[in-house]
VEXLODREN-885704 format. One line per 3 residues: for each residue z negated, y negated, x negated of N, C-alpha, C. Coordinates in steps of 0.05 Angstrom, whole numbers, plus 5000, padded with zeros to 4 digits. Layout:
N
Z:Y:X:Z:Y:X:Z:Y:X; ...;
***
This chain:
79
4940:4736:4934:4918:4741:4952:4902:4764:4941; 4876:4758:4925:4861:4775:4926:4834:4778:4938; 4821:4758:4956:4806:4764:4973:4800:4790:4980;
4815:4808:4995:4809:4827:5008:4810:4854:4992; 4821:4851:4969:4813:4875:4955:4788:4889:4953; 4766:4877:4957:4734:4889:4954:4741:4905:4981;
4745:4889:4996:4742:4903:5027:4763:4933:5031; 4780:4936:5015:4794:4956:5015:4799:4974:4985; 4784:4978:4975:4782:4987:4948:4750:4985:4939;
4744:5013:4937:4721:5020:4927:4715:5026:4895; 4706:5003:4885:4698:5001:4857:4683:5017:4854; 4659:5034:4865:4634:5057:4856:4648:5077:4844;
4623:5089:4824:4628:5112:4814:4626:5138:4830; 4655:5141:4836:4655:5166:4849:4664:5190:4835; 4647:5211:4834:4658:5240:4821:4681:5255:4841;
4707:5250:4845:4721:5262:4852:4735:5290:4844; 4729:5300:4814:4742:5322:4808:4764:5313:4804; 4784:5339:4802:4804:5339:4790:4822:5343:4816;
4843:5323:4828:4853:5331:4856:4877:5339:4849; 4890:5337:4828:4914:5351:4826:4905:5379:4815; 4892:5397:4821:4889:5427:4819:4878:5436:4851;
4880:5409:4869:4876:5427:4895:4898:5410:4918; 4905:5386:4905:4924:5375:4929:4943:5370:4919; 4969:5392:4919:5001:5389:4910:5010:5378:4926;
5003:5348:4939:5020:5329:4953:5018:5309:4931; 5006:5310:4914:4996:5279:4892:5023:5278:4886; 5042:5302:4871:5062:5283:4854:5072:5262:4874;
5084:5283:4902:5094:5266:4917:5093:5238:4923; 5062:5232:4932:5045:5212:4947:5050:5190:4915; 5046:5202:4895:5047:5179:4867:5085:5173:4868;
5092:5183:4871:5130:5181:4869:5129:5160:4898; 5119:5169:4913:5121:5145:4943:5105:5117:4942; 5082:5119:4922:5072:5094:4912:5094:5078:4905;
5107:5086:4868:5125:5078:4852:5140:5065:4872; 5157:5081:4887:5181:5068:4902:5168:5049:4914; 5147:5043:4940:5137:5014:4946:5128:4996:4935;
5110:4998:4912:5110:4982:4889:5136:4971:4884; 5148:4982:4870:5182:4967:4868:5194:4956:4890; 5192:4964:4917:5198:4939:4928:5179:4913:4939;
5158:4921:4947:5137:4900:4945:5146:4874:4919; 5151:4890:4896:5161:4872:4875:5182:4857:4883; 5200:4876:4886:5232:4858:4904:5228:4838:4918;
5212:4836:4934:5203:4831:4963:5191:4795:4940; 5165:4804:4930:5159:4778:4921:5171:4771:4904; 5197:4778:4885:5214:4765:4871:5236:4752:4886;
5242:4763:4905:5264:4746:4928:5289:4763:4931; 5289:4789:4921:5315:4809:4914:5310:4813:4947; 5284:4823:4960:5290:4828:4991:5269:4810:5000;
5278:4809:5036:5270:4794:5054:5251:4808:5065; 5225:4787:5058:5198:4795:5066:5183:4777:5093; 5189:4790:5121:5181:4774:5140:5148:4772:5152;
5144:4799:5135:5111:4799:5142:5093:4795:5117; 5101:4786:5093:5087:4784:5082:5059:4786:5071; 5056:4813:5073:5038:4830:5074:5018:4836:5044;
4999:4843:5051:4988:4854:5021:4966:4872:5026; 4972:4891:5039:4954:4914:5049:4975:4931:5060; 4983:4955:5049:4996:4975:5068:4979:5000:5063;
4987:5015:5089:4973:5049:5096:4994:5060:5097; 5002:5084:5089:5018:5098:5095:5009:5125:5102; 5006:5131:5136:5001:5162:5135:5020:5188:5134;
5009:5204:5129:5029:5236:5115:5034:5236:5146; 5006:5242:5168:5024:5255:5189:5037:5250:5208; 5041:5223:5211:5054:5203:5223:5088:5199:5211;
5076:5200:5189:5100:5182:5168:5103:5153:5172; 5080:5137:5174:5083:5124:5185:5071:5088:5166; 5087:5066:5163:5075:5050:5142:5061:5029:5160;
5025:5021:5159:5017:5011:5171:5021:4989:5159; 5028:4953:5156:5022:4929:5144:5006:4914:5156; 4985:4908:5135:4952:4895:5144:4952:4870:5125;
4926:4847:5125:4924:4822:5112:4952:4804:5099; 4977:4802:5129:4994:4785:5118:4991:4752:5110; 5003:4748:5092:4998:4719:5097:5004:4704:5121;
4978:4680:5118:4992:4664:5159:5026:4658:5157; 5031:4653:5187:5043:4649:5181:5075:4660:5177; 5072:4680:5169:5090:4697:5172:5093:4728:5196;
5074:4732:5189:5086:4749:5222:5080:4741:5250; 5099:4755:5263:5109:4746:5288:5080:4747:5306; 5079:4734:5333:5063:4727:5348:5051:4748:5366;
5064:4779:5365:5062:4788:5381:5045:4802:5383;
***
């Protein structure tokens, strides 16, 4: 599913600077990518059980919290 990538990923040229000289959460936040990446992978290789089948996640810092958005039909629950 790549449909919705435009809608959630901004291709423009943006001048962001340099954010690892002002936000020492990056290594973190890049080490917490890695690890979901790898299971996302799991997940669509069949190592784990994927009930929402998802392909959009948020994760906020102050929450701690993993939001899952654009699942495939079908798979998540009704509620």
């Amino acid at each position: 599913m790549r449909g919705h990538l435009r809608t959630r990923v901004s291709f423009g040229n943006v001048d962001v600077g340099n954010e690892y000289n002002t936000n020492i959460q990056i290594a973190e936040l890049n080490a917490l990518n890695a690890a979901f990446a790898v299971i996302k992978w799991k997940k669509l290789r069949g190592v784990y059980l994927d009930l929402e089948g998802e392909h959009h996640s948020t994760f906020t810092i102050d929450g701690n919290a993993v939001i899952n958005d654009d699942a495939d039909e079908g798979t998540q629950d009704a509620a």
